[in-house]
SERO-4910 file (N, C-alpha, C, O; in steps of 0.05 Angstrom, whole numbers):
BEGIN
 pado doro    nc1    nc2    nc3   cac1   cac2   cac3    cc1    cc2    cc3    oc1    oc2    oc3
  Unk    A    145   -523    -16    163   -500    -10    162   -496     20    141   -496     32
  Unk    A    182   -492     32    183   -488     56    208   -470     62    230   -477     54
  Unk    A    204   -445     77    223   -416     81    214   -408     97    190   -403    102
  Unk    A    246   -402    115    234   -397    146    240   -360    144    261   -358    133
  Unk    A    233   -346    148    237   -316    137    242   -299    168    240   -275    171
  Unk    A    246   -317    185    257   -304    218    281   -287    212    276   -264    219
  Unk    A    302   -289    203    321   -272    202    321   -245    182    332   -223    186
  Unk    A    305   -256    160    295   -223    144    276   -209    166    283   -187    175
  Unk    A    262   -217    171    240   -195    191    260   -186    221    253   -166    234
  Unk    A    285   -203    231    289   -196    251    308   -167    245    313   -148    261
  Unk    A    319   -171    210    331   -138    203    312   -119    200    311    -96    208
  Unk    A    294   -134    188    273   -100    177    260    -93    209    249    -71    213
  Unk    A    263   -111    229    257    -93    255    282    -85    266    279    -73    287
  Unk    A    301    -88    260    326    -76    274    329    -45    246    336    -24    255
  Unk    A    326    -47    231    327    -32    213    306      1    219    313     25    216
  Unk    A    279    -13    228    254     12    243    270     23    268    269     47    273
  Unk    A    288      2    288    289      9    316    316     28    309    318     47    325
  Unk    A    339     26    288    348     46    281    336     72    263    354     90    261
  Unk    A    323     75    257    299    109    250    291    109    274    276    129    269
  Unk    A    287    105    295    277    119    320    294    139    330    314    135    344
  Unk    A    284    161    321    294    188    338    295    195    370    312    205    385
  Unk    A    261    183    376    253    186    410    229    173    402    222    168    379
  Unk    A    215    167    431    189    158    426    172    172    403    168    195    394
  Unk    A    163    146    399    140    163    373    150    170    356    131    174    341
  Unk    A    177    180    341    192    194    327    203    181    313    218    165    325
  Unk    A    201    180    273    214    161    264    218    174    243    198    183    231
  Unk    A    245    178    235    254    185    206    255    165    185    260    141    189
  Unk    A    248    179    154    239    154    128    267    151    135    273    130    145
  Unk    A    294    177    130    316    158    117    332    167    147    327    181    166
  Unk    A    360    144    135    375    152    159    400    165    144    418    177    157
  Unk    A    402    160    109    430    159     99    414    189     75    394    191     61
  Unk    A    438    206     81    427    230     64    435    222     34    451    204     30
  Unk    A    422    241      6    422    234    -15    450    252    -26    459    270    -11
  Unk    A    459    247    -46    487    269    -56    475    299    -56    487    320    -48
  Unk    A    449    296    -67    431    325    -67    434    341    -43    440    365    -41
  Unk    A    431    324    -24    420    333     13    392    342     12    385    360     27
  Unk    A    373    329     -9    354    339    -10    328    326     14    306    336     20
  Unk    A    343    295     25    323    284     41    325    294     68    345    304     78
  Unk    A    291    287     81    294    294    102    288    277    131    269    266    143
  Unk    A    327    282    134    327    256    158    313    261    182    308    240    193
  Unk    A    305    284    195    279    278    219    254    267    219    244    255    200
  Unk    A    244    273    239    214    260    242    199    270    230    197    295    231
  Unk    A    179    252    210    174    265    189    140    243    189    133    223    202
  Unk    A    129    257    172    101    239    167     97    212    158     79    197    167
  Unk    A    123    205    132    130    175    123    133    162    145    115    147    154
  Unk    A    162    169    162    176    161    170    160    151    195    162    127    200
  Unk    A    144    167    211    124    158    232     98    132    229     93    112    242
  Unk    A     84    146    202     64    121    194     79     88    183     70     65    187
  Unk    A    106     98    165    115     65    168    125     45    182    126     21    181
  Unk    A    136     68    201    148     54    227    124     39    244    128     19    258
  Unk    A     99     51    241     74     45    240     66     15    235     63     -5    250
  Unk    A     65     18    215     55     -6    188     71    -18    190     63    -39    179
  Unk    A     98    -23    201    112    -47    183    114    -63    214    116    -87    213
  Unk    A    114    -46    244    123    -54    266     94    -71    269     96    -94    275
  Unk    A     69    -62    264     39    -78    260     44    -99    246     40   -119    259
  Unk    A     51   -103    225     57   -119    195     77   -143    208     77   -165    198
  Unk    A     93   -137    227    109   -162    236    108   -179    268    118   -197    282
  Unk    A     90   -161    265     79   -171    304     95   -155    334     94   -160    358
  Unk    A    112   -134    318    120   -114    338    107    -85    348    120    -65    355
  Unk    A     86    -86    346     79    -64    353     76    -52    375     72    -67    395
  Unk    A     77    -26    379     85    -18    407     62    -30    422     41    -33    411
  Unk    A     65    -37    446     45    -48    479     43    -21    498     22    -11    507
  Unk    A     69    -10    501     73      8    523     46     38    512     38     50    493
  Unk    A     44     36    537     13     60    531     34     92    529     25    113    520
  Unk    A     54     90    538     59    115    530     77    119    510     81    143    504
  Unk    A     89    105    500    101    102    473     68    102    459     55    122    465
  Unk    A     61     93    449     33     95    437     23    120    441     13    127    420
  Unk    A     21    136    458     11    162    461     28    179    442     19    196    426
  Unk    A     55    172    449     84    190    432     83    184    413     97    201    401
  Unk    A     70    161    390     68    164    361     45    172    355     43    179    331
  Unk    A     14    175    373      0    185    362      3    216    349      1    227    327
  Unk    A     13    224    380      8    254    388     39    269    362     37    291    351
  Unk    A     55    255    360     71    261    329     67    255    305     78    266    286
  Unk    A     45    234    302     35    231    282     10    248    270      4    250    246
  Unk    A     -1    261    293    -25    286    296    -14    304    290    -23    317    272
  Unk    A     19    314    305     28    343    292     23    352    270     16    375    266
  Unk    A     28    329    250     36    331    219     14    348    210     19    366    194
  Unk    A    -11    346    218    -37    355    208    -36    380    200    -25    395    217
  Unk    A    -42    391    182    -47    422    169    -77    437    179    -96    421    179
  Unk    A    -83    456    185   -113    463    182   -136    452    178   -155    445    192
  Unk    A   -128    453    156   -154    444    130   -154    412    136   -171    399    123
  Unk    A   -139    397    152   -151    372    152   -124    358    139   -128    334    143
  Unk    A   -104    361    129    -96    346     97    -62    341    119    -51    356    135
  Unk    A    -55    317    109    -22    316    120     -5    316     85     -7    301     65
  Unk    A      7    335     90     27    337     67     55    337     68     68    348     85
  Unk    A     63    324     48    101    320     50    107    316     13     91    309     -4
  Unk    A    133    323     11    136    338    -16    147    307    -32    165    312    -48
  Unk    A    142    280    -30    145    248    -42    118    242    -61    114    235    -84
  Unk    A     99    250    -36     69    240    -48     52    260    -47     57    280    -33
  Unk    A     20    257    -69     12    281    -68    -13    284    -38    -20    268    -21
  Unk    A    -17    306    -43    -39    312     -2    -59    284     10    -62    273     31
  Unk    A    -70    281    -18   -101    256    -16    -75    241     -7    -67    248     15
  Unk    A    -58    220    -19    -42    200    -15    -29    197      8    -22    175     16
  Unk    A    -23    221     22     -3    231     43    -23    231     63    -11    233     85
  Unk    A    -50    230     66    -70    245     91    -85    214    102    -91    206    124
  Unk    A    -90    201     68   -102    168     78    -72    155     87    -82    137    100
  Unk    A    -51    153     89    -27    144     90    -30    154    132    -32    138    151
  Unk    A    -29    176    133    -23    184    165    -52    165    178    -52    146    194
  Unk    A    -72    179    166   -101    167    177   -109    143    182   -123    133    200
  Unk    A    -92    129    159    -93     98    165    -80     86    186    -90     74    205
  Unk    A    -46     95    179    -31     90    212    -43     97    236    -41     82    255
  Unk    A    -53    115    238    -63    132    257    -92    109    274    -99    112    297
  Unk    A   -102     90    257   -117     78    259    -99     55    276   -101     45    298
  Unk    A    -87     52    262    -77     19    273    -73     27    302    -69      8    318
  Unk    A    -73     58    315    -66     61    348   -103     67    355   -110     82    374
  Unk    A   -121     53    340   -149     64    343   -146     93    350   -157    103    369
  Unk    A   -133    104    334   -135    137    339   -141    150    319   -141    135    299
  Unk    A   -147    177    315   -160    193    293   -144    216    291   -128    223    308
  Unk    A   -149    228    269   -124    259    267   -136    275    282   -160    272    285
  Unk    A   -124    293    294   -135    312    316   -149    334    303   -166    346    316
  Unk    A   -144    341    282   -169    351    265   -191    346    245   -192    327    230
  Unk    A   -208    364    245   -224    339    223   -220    350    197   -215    373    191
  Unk    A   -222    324    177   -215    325    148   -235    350    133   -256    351    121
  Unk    A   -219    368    141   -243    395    127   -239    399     98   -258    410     87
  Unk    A   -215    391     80   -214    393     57   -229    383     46   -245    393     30
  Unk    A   -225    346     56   -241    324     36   -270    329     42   -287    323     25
  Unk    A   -279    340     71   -310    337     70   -315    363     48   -335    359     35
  Unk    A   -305    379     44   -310    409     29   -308    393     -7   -326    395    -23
  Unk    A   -288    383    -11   -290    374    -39   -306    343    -41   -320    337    -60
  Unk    A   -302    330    -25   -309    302    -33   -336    292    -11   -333    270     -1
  Unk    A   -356    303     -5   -372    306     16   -400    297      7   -420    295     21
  Unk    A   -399    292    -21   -431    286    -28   -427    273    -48   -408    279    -63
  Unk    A   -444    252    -53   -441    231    -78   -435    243   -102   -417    235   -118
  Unk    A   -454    267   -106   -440    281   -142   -414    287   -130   -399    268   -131
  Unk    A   -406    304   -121   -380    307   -120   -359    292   -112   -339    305   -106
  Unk    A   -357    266   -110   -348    235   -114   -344    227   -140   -322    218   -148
  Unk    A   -374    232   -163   -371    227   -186   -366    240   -210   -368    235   -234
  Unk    A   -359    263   -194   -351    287   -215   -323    289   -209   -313    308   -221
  Unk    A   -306    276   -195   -287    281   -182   -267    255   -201   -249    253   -218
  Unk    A   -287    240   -186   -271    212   -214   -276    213   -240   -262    200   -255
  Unk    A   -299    231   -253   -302    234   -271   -275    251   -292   -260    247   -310
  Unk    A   -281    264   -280   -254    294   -286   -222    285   -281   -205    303   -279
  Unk    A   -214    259   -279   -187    244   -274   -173    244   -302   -184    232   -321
  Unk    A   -160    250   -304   -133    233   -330   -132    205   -320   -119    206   -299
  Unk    A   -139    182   -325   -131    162   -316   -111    149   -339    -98    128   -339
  Unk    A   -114    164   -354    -89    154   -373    -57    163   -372    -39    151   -386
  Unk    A    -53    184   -355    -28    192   -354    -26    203   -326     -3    210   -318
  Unk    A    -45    207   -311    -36    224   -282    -24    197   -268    -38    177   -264
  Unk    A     -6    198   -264      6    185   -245     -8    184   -214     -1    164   -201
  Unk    A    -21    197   -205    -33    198   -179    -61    199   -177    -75    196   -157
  Unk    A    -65    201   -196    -94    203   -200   -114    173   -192   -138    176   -188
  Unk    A   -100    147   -192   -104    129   -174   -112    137   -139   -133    136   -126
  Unk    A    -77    146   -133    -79    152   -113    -91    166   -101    -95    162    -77
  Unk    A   -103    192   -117   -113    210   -102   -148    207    -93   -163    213    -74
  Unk    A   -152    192   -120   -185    179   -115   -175    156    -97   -191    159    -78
  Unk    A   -160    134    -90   -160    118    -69   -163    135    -42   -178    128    -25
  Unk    A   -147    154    -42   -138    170    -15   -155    185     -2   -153    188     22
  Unk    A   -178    198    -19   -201    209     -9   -217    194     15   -222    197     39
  Unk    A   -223    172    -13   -243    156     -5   -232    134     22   -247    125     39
  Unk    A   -206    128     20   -198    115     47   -188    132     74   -173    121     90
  Unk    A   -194    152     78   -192    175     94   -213    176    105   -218    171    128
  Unk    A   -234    187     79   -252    191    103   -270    169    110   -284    169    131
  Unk    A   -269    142     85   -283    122    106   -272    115    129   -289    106    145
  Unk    A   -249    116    136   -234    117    159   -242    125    183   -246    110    202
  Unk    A   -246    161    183   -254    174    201   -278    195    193   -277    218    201
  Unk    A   -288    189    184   -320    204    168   -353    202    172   -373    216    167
  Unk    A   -346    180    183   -374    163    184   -398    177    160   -417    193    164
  Unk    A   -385    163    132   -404    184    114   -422    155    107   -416    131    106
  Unk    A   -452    177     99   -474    141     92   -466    134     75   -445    139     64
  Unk    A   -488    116     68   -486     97     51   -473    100     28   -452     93     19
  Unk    A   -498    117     18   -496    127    -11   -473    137    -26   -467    131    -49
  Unk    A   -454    161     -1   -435    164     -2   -410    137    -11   -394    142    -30
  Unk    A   -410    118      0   -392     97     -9   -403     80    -41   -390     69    -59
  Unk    A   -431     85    -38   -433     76    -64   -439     91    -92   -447     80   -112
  Unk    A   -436    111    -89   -425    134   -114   -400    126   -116   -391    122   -139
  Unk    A   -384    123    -95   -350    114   -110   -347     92   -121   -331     91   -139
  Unk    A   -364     64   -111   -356     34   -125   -380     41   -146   -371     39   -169
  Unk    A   -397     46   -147   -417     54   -167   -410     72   -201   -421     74   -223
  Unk    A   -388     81   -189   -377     97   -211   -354     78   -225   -353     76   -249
  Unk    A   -336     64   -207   -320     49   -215   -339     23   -232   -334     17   -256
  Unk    A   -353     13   -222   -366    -13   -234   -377     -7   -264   -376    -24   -282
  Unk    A   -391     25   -270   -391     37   -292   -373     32   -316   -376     24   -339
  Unk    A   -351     42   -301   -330     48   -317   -294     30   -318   -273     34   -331
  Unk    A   -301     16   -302   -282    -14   -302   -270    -19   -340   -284    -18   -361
  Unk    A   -244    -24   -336   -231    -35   -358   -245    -62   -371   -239    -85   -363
  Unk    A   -266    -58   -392   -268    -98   -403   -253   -113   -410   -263   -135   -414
  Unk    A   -230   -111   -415   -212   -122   -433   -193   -131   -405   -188   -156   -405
  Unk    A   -183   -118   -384   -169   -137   -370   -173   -124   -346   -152   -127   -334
  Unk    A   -188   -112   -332   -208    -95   -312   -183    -90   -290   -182    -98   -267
  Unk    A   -164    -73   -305   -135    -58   -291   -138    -32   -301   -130    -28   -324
  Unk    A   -148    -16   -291   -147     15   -289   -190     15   -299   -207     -2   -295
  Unk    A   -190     41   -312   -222     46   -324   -213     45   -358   -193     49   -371
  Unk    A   -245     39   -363   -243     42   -385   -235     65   -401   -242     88   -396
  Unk    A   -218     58   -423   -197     77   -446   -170     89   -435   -158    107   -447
  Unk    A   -161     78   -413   -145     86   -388   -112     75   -410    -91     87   -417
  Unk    A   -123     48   -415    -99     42   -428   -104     42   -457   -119     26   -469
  Unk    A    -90     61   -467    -87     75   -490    -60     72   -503    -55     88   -521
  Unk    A    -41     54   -495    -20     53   -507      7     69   -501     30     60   -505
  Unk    A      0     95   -489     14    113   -472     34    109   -445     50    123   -434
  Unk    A     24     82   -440     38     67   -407     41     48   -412     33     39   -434
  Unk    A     53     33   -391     58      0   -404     40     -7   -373     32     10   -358
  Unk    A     38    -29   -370     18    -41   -353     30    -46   -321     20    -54   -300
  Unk    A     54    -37   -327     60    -26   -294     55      2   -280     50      6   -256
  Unk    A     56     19   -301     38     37   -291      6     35   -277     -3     47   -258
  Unk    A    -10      9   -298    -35     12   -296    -38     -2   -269    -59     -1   -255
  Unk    A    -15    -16   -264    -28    -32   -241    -18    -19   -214    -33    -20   -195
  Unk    A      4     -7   -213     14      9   -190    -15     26   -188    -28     25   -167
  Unk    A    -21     37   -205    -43     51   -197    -77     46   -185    -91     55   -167
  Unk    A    -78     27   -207   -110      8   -198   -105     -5   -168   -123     -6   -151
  Unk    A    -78    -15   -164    -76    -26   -136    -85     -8   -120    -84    -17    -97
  Unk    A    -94     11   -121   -104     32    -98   -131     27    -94   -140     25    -71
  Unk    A   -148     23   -120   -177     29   -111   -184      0   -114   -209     -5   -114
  Unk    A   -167    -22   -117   -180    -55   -111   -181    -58    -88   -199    -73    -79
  Unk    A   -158    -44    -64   -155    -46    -32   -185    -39    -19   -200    -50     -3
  Unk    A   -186    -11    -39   -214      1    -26   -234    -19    -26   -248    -23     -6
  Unk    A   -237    -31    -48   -253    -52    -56   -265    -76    -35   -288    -80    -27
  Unk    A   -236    -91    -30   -235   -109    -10   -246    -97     20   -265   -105     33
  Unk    A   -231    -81     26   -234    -72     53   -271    -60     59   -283    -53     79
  Unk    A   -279    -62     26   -309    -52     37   -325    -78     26   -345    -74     12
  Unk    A   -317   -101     32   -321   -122     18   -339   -120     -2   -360   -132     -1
  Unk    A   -332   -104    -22   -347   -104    -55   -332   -126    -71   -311   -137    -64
  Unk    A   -340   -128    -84   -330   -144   -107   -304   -138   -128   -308   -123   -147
  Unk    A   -279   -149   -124   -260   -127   -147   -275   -137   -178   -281   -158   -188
  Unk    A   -275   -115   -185   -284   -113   -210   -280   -122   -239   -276   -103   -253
  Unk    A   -281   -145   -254   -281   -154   -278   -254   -170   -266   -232   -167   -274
  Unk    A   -260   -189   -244   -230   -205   -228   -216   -219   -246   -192   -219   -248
  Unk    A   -238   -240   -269   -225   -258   -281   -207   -252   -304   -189   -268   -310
  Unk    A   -211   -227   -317   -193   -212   -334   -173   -200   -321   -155   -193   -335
  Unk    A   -171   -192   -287   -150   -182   -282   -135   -214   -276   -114   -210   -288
  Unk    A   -133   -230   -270   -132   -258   -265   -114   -256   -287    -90   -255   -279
  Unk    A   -117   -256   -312   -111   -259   -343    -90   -253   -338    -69   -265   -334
  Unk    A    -99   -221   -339    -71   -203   -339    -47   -203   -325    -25   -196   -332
  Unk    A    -57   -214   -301    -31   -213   -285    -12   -231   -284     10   -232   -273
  Unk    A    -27   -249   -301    -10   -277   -307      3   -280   -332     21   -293   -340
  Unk    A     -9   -267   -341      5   -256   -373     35   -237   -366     57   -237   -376
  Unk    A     20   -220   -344     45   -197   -338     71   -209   -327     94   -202   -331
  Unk    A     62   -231   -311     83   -243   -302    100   -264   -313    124   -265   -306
  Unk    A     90   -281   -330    100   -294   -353    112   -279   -368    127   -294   -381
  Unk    A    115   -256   -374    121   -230   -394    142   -217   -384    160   -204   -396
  Unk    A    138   -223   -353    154   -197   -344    181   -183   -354    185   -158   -354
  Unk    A    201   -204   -365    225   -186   -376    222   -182   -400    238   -186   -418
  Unk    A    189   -170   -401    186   -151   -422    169   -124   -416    165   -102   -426
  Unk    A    162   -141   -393    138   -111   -387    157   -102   -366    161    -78   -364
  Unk    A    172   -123   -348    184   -106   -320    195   -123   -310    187   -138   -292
  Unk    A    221   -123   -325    252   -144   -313    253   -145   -283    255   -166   -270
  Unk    A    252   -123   -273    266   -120   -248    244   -127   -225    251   -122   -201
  Unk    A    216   -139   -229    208   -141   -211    214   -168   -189    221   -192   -190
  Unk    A    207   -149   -169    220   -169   -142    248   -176   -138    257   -194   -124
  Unk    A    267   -150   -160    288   -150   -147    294   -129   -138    318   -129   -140
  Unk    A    286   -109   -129    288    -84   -118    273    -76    -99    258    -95    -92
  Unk    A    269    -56    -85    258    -50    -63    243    -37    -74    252    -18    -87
  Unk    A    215    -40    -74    192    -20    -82    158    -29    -76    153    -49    -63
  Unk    A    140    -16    -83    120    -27    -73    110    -46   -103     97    -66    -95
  Unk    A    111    -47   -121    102    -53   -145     99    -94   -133     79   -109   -137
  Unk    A    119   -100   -123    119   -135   -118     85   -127   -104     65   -129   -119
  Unk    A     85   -120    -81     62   -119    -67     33   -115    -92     14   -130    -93
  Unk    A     39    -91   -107     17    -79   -120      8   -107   -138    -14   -118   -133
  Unk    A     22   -117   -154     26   -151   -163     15   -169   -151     -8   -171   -159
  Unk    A     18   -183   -137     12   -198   -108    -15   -200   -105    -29   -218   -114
  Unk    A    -25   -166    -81    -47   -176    -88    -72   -171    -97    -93   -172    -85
  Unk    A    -66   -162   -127    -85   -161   -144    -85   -193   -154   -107   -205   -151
  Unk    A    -63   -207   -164    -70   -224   -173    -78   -251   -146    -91   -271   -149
  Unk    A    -67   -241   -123    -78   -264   -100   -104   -257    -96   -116   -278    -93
  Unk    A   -119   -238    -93   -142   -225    -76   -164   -244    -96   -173   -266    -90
  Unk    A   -171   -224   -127   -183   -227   -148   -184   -265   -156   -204   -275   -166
  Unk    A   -162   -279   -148   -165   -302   -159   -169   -324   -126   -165   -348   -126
  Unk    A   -178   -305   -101   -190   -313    -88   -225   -316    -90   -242   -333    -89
  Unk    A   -224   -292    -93   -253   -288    -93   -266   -304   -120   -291   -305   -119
  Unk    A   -257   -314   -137   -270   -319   -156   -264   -346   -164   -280   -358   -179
  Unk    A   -239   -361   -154   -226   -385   -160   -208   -390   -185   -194   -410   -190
  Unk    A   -211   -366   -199   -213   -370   -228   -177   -372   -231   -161   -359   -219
  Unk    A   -171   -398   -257   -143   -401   -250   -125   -409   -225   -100   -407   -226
  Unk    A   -138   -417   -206   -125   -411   -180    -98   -426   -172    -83   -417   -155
  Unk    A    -92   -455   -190    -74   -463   -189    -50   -451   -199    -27   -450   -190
  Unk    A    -62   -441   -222    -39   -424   -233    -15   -401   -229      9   -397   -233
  Unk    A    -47   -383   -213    -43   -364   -190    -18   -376   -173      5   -369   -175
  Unk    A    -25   -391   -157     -6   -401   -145     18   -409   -144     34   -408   -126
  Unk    A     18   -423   -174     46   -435   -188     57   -406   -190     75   -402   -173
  Unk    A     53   -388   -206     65   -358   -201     76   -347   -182     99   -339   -182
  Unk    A     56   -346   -158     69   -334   -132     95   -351   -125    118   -342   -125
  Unk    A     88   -381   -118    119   -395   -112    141   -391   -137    164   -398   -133
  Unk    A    135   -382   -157    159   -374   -167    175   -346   -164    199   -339   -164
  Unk    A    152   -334   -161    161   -309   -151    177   -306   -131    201   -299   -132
  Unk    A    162   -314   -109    175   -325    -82    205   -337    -78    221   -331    -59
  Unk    A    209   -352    -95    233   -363    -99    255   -350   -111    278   -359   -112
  Unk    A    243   -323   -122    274   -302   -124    273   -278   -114    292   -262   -114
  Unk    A    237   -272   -101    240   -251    -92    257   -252    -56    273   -234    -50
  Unk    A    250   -271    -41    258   -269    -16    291   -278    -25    303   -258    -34
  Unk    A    300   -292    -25    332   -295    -34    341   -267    -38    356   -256    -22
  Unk    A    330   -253    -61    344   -224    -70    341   -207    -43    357   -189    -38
  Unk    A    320   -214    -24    319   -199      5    337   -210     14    356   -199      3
  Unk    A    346   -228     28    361   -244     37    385   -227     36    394   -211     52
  Unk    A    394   -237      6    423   -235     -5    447   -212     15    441   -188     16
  Unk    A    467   -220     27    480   -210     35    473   -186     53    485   -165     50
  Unk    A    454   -188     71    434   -179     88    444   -167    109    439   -146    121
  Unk    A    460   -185    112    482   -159    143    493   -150    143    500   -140    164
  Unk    A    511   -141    105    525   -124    102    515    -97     84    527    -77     77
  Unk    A    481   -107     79    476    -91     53    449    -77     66    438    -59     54
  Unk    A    440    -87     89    409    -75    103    408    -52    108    387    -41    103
  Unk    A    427    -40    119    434     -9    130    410      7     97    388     18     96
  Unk    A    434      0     76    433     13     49    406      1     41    389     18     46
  Unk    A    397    -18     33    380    -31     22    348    -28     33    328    -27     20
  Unk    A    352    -28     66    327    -17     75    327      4     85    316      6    107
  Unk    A    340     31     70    348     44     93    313     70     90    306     89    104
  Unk    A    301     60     70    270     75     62    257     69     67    248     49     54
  Unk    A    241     80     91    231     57    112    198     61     88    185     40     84
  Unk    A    193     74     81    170     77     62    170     54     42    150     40     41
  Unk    A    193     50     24    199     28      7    198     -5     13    188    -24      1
  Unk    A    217     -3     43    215    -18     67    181    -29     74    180    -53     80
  Unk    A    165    -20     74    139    -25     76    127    -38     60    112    -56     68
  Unk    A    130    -30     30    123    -46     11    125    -80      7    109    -97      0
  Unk    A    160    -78     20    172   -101     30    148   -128     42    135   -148     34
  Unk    A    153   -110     69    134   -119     93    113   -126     77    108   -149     72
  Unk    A     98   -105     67     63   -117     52     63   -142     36     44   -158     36
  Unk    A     86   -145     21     84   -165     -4     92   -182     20     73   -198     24
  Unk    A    110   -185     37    121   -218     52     92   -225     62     83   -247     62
  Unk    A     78   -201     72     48   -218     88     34   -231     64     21   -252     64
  Unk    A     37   -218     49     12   -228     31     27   -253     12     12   -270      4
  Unk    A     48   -254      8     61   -283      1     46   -300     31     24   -310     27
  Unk    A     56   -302     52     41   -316     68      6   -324     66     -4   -347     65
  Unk    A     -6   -300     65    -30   -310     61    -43   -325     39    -66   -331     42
  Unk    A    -30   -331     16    -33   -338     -9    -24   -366     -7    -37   -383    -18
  Unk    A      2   -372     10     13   -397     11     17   -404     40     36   -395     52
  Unk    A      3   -416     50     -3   -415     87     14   -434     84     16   -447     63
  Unk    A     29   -439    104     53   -460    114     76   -464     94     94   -479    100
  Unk    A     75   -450     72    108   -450     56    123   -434     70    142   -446     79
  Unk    A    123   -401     78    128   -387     82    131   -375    116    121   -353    119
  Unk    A    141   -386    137    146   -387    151    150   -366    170    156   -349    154
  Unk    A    151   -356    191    160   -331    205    144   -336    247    121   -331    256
  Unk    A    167   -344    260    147   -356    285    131   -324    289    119   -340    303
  Unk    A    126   -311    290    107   -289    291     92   -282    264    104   -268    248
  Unk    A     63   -293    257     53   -297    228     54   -259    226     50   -242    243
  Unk    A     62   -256    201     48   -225    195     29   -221    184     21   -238    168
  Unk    A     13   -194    190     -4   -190    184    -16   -165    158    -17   -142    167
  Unk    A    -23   -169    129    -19   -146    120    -40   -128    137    -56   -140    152
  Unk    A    -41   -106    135    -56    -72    148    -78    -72    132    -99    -64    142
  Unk    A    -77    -83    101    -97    -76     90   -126    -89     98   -148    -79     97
  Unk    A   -116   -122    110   -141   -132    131   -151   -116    149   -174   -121    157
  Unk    A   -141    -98    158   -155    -83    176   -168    -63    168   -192    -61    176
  Unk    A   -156    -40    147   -162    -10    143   -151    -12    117   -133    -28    110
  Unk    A   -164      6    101   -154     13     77   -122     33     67   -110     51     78
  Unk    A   -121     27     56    -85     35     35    -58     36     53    -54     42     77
  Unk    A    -41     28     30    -15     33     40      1     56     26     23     61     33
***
């Protein structure tokens, strides 16, 4: 396989350099909803993805005072108590989301995380925290235990012990049967795109603290099952704009790195994937990009899965500027 992907990345950066309001200033959308419920200024998404995706393709700002102008707007956002909030995602999700970007300028939020040290500040209250989760139906409840914990390893400097009450609790309580969410998580109540949009949160954590992802060769299983399956579990994947291709990707690239397990197979998957997901990006691209990327948040997801197709398949996948996913560096997207 060989796909040169220069002209998709040269829209999704013409696509960021239209959300630029002013320096530093980036709106998620540019096209309002029938509601009028979105909000087209400079906004917390809209700054951290412009973030992530301009890192993610080898454009990121150089100029030291443009860099100052997205820190110092990306700092506004901050509340009191530590927490960046916007009404898409919930506070944990929304605060590791700024904190992380905020990183890629080696910068820190201009206040310190007073919520999460107040709730999440000591190993019991790490494991009483994950303990007390719905992981069977909260939809965020992934995110919000990812978001803690990649926040303040971020900017926290908390010990040891602290990081290992969180993988310590997970390794407990890991799924046996296909080690995608915790155990009794899948109960029949969700179908397994739920489970994985969500577990993709705390496998990142995983990697980025180089632990071990947990019960790999059963998630290995699954994801190859899921994908063989898919127009039954989830027709539409990798034809739409969302993060789920990414959440896919790389659970099943990461897990069947580390372990080898299946790995050919792994791979035969990704190049198929590959082969209708970039096309469906492609497709009619100069008349449909405006609309199609116009969420620069969704847009990101984009960006994450093209890096990590690359890193999975080195030299099929082409782009004269290699990208890089964020999650090599810092934890969550």
């Amino acid at each position: 396989m060989n796909i040169n992907i220069d002209s998709l990345l040269m829209y999704i950066e013409k696509t960021v350099k239209e959300h630029k309001l002013a320096p530093g200033k980036y709106a998620r959308w540019k096209i309002q909803n029938a509601e009028g419920t979105l909000n087209l200024d400079s906004s917390e998404y809209g700054c951290a993805d412009a973030a992530n995706i301009l890192y993610t393709i080898g454009k990121f700002p150089r100029d030291i005072n443009e860099r100052v102008a997205c820190i110092k707007e990306l700092q506004s956002f901050q509340k009191d108590n530590g927490t960046f909030e916007e009404p898409t995602h919930h506070p944990l999700h929304t605060t590791a989301h700024c904190v992380a970007a905020l990183e890629l300028f080696d910068a820190s939020p201009a206040k310190p995380l007073t919520y999460h040290l107040t709730n999440f500040g000591t190993p019991q209250q790490v494991s009483e925290f994950l303990s007390g989760g719905d992981w069977s139906n909260d939809v965020w409840q992934a995110h919000k235990s990812a978001g803690f914990y990649s926040a303040m390893a971020i900017c926290c400097d908390m010990p040891m012990e602290w990081h290992d009450a969180y993988f310590d609790w997970f390794a407990q309580h890991i799924d046996k049967t296909n080690g995608v969410n915790v155990e009794g998580a899948q109960n029949g109540q969700r179908n397994m795109l739920f489970h994985l949009a969500s577990w993709f949160h705390n496998v990142f954590n995983h990697t980025y603290a180089h632990r071990p992802i947990l019960n790999a060769e059963k998630c290995i299983d699954a994801m190859i099952d899921f994908f063989r399956n898919r127009e039954n579990e989830d027709p539409y994947l990798g034809k739409r704009i969302t993060f789920y291709e990414i959440d896919w990707l790389y659970l099943i690239n990461r897990a069947s790195m580390q372990t080898g397990h299946r790995r050919a197979e792994v791979l035969e998957c990704i190049r198929e994937f590959a082969l209708f997901y970039i096309p469906f990006l492609e497709k009619d691209i100069e008349s449909t990009y405006k609309i199609k990327f116009d969420d620069l948040h969704l847009l990101f997801g984009v960006v994450c899965a093209l890096a990590e197709l690359q890193i999975a398949l080195p030299g099929e996948i082409k782009s004269t500027i290699p990208l890089k996913n964020v999650l090599d560096r810092r934890p969550f997207i």
